[in-house]
C-alpha positions in Angstrom: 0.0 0.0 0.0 1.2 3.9 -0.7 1.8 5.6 2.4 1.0 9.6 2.3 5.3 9.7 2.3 5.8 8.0 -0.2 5.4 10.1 -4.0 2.8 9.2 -6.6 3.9 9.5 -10.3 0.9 10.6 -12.7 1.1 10.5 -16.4 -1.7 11.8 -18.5 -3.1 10.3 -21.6 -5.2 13.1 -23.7 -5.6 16.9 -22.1 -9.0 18.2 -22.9 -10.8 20.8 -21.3 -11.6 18.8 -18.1 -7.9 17.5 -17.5 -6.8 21.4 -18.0 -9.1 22.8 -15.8 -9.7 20.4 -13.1 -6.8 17.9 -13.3 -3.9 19.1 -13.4 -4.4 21.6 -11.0 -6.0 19.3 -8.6 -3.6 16.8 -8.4 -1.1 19.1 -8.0 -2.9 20.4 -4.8 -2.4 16.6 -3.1 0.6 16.4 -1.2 3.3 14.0 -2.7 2.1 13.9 -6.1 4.0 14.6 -9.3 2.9 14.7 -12.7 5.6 13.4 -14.7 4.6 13.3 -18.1 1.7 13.1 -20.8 0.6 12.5 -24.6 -2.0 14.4 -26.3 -3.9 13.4 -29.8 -0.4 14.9 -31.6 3.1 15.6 -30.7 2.8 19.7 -31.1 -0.8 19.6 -28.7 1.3 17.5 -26.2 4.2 19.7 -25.9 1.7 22.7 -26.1 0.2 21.5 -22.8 3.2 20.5 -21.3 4.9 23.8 -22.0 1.5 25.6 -20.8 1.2 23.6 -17.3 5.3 23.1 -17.1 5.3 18.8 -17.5 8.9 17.5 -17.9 8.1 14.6 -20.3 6.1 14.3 -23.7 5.5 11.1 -24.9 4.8 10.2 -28.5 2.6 7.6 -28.2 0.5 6.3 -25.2 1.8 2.9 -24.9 5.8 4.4 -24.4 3.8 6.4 -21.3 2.5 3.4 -19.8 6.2 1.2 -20.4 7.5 3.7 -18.2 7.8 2.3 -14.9 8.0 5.4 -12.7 4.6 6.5 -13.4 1.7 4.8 -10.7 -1.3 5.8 -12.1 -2.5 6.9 -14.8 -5.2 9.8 -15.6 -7.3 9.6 -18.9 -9.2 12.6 -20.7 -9.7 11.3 -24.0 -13.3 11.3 -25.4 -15.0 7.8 -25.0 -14.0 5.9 -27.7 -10.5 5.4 -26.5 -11.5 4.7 -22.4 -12.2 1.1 -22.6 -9.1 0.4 -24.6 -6.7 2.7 -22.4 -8.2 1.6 -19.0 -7.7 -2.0 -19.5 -4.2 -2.0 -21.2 -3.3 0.9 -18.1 -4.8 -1.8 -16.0 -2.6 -4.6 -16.9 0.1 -2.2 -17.1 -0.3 -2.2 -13.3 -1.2 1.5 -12.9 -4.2 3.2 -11.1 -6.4 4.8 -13.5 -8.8 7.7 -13.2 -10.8 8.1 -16.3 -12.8 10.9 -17.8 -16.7 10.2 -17.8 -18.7 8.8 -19.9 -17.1 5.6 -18.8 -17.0 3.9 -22.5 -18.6 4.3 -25.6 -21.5 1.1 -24.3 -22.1 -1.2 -21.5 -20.1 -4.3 -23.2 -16.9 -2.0 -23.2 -18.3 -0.7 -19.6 -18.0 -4.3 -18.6 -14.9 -5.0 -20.2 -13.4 -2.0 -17.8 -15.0 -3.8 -14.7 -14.2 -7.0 -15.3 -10.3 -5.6 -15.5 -10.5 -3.9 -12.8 -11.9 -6.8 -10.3 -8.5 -8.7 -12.1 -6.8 -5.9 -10.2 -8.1 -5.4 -7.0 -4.6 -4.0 -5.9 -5.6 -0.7 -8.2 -7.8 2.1 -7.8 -10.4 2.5 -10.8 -12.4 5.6 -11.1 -14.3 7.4 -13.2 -14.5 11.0 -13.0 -17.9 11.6 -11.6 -21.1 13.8 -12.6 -20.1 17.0 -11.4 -23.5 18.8 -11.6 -25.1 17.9 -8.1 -22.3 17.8 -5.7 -23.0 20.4 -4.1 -26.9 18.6 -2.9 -26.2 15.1 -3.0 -25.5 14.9 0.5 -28.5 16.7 1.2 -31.3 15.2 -0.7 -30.0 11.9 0.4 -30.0 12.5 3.7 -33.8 14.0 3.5 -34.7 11.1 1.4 -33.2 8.6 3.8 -34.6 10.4 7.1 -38.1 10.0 5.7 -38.9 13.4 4.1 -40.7 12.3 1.2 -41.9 8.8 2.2 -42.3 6.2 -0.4 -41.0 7.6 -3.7 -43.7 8.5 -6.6 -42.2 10.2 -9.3 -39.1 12.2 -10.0 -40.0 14.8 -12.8 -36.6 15.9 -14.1 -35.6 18.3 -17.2 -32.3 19.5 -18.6 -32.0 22.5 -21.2 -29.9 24.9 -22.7 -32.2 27.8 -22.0 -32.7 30.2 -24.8 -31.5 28.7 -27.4 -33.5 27.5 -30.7 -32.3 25.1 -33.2 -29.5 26.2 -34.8 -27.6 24.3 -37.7 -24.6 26.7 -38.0 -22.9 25.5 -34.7 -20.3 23.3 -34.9 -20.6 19.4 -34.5 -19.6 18.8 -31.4 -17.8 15.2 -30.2 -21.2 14.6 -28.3 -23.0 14.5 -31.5 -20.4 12.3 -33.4 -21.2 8.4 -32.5 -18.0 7.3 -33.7 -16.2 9.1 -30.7 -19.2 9.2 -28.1 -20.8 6.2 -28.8 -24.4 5.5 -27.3 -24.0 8.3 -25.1 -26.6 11.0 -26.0 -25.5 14.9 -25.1 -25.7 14.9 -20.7 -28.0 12.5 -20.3 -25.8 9.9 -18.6 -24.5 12.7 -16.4 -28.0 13.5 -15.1 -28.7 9.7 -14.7 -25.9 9.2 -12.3 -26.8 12.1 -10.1 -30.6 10.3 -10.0 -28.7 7.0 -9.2 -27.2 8.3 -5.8 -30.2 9.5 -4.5 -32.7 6.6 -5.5 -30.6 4.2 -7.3 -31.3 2.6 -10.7 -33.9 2.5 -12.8 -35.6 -1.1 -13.6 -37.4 -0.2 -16.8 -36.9 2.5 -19.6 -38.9 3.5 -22.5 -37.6 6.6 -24.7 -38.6 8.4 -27.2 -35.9 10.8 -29.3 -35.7 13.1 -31.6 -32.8 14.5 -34.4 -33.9 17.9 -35.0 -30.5 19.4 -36.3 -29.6 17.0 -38.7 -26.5 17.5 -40.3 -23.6 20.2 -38.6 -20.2 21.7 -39.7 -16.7 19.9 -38.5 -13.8 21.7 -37.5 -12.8 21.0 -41.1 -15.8 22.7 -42.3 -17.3 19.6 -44.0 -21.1 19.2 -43.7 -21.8 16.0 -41.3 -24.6 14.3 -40.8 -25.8 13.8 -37.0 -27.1 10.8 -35.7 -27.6 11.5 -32.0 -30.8 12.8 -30.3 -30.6 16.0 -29.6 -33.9 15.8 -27.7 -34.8 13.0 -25.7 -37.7 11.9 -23.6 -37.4 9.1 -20.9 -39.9 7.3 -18.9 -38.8 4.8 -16.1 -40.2 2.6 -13.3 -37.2 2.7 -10.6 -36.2 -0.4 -8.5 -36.8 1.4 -5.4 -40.8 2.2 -6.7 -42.0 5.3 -8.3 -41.2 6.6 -11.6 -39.4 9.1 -13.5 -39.8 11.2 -16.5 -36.2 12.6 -18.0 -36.4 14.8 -20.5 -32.8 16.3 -21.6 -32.8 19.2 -24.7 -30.6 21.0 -26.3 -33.2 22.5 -29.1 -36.3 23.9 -26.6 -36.4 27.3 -26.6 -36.6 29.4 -23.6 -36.9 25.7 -21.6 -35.1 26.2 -18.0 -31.7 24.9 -17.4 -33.0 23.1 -14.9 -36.3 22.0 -13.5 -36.5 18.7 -11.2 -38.8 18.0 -9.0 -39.3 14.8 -6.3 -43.0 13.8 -5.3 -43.5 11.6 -2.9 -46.3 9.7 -0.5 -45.5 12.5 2.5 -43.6 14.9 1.0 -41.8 16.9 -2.0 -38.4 18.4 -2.6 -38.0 20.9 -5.6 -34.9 21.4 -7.2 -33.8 24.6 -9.4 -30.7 26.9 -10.1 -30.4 29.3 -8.1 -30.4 33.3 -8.2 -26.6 34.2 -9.6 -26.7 37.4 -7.8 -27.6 35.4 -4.2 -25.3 36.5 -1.5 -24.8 32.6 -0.3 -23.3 31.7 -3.2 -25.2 28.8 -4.3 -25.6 26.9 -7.3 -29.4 25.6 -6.8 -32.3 26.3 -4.5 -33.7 23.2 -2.9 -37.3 23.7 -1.4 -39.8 21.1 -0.1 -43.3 20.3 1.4 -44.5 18.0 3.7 -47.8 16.5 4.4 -50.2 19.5 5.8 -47.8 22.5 4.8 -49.9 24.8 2.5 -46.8 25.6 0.5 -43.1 24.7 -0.4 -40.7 26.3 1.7 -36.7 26.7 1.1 -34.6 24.1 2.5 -31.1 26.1 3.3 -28.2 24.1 2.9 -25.3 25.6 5.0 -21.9 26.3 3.1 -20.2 23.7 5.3 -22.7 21.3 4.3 -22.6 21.6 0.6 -20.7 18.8 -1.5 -17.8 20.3 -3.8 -15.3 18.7 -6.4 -12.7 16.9 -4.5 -12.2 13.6 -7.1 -8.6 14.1 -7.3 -8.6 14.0 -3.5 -10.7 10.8 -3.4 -8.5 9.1 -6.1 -4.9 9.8 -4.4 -6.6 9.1 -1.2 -7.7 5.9 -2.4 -4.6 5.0 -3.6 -2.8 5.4 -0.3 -5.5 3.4 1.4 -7.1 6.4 3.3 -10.6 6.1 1.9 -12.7 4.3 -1.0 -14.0 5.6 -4.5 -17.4 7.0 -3.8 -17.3 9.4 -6.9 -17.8 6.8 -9.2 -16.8 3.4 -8.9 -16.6 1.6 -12.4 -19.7 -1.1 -10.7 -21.8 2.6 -10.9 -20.5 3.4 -13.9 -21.0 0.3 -15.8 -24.6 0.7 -14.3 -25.2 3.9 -16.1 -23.7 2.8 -19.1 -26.4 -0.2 -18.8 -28.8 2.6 -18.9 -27.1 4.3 -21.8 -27.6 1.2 -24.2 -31.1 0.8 -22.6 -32.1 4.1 -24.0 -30.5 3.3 -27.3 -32.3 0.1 -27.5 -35.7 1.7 -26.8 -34.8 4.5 -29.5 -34.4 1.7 -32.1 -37.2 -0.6 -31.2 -40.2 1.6 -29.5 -40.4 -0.7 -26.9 -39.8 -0.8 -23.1 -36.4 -2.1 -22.2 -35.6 -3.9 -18.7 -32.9 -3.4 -16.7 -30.3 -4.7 -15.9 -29.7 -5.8 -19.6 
C-alpha cells in the first residue's frame, strides 16, 4: 500500500478541457504527487500543454507512457472511444487509473473495464464523476433517507440549454459524433448518475428521441450528418418504486436549465438553479413540502454542508489506502452505461427495455 510519504507518479493520456481545468491543477494540490509526463492526440498539442502547465516529459505515443515504470497511475481525458481500450491496457500495465466520464462508448466495453479492474483489485479504478449535483447530493440523500418524502412516486426531471433555438450553424460537437461518443446521447448519462445516488437505478426504460439538427459543420468545415438525439424523452419505473420522467434538450427554446422536482407519499423536494446574484453563493435552490404545509418552503443548505469537487482528492486518497471511491466506482459506472444502451435500445425498437440488460 502507498503511504501519504511515499510520492505518486501521474502520467496523463489526452488533455482536454476537463484535464486542464480540473486535473492538473487538482492533483497538484495533493501532497506528494507529481505529474511526470503526458501524450495528447499529436506531438505539437502534447508539448503545447506540457509547456503551458510546465510537464517535464512528452511522450509520442500512449503505450511508451505506460512502459514507463515510474509512473503509478495513470489519468485519462480522451473522449470515449479510447477509455475502454486505455483503461484496460493501463490496467494490466499495473497502474491506477482515473478516467474521464462517460465511462465507454456502451455497456459491453463498460464491462470489459469492470471485469479488468476486479483482475486488479490492488488498483484504484475511477471514473470521473457527474459534477452537476455535488453540491446537494448529501443533502437530498439525507432528507430522502430520514423519511422526508416517504415512499417515492415520481421524480420529474428536465435538462436544457435555456434560450437557445435550433440552430444548424454550430459546430458538430464530439457529443453529437457516435464514432467518438458512442451510445452516449449529449448529458443525459451525467444526469442519470446524479438520480442513481439518490434513488438508485432504474428497472425499466422507454424513450422516445428526436434528431432535429440533422446535419452540422466539423472543425474542417465539411457538412456532417448527425445521428444522435438532440432531444430525448425518458420514462422509467425505478427499482426502489415510483417513476421518472427525463427529458434532456438542447433544441427547446426558452426551456429552464434546470427543473426537477421529487414527489412523494409524505412529501416533496424541488430542485432549481439558483439566483446568480444570491449572496450565499449557491448553485441551486432546494425547497420542499410535507404533508399539511400549504406551500413549499426553502430548504437552506449551510456552506459547510454543501458537496464540492474533491475527485482528485478521493483518487490519491484511495490510492494510499485512506478512503474508498465513492465518486464513481466503475460497478456505478458500468450501471449507467447499462442505462445508456437501454435508452438506445428503446430509441431503435419503440419498446420498453428492462434493466439490468
Amino acid at each position: 500500500m502507498t503511504t501519504e510519504s511515499d510520492t505518486i507518479v501521474v502520467g496523463l493520456i489526452g488533455a482536454g478541457g476537463n484535464t486542464r481545468l480540473k486535473h492538473i491543477p487538482g492533483l497538484r494540490e495533493q501532497e506528494n504527487v507529481e505529474i511526470k509526463g503526458l501524450v495528447n492526440r499529436s506531438l505539437e498539442s502534447s508539448r503545447r500543454v506540457a509547456d503551458e502547465f510546465d510537464i517535464p516529459e512528452v511522450y509520442e505515443d500512449w503505450i511508451d507512457l505506460l512502459e514507463d515504470d515510474d509512473i503509478d497511475a495513470v489519468c485519462i481525458g480522451t473522449w470515449p472511444y479510447m477509455h475502454a481500450s486505455l483503461t484496460v491496457e493501463s490496467l494490466e500495465a499495473e497502474k491506477h487509473v482515473l478516467c474521464e466520464a462517460r465511462m465507454a462508448m456502451n455497456s459491453d466495453e463498460a464491462l470489459e473495464m469492470l471485469d479488468a479492474s476486479k483482475r486488479a483489485p490492488h488498483l484504484i479504478a475511477q471514473i470521473v464523476p457527474a459534477p452537476h449535483s455535488l453540491e446537494i447530493d448529501s443533502t437530498i440523500i439525507n432528507l430522502i433517507s430520514e423519511g422526508y418524502i416517504g415512499d417515492l412516486v415520481n421524480v420529474k426531471l428536465h435538462v436544457g440549454t435555456g434560450s437557445d433555438f435550433p440552430n444548424p450553424d454550430l459546430p458538430l460537437h464530439w457529443r453529437q459524433d457516435r464514432d467518438l461518443s458512442g451510445n452516449n446521447i449529449m448529458t443525459m448519462g451525467i444526469w442519470y448518475e446524479a438520480m442513481m445516488r439518490w434513488f438508485g437505478p432504474a428497472k425499466t426504460v422507454q424513450a422516445l428521441g428526436q434528431t432535429v439538427v440533422k446535419h452540422r459543420l466539423d472543425e474542417d468545415g465539411r457538412r456532417r450528418s448527425t445521428s444522435i438525439p438532440d432531444h430525448i424523452d425518458i420514462m422509467m419505473n425505478m427499482e426502489c418504486g415510483g417513476t421518472m420522467i427525463y427529458t434532456t434538450t438542447t433544441v427547446s427554446a426558452f426551456s429552464r436549465a434546470l427543473d426537477l422536482s421529487i414527489h412523494g407519499t409524505d412529501g416533496m423536494i424541488r430542485v432549481e438553479l439558483a439566483d446568480p446574484n444570491a449572496s450565499d453563493g449557491a448553485t441551486y435552490a432546494v425547497s420542499g413540502a410535507r404533508r399539511g404545509d400549504s406551500e413549499p418552503s426553502p430548504i437552506h443548505i449551510p456552506p459547510e454542508n454543501r458537496g464540492a469537487w474533491r475527485v482528485e482528492e478521493e483518487f490519491i486518497n484511495a490510492i494510499r489506502g485512506i478512503e474508498p471511491v465513492t465518486h464513481t466506482n466503475f460497478t456505478d459506472g458500468f450501471k449507467y452505461m447499462q442505462f445508456t444502451d437501454a435508452v438506445s435500445e428503446s430509441l431503435k425498437s419503440g419498446d420498453m427495455v428492462r434493466l439490468p440488460l
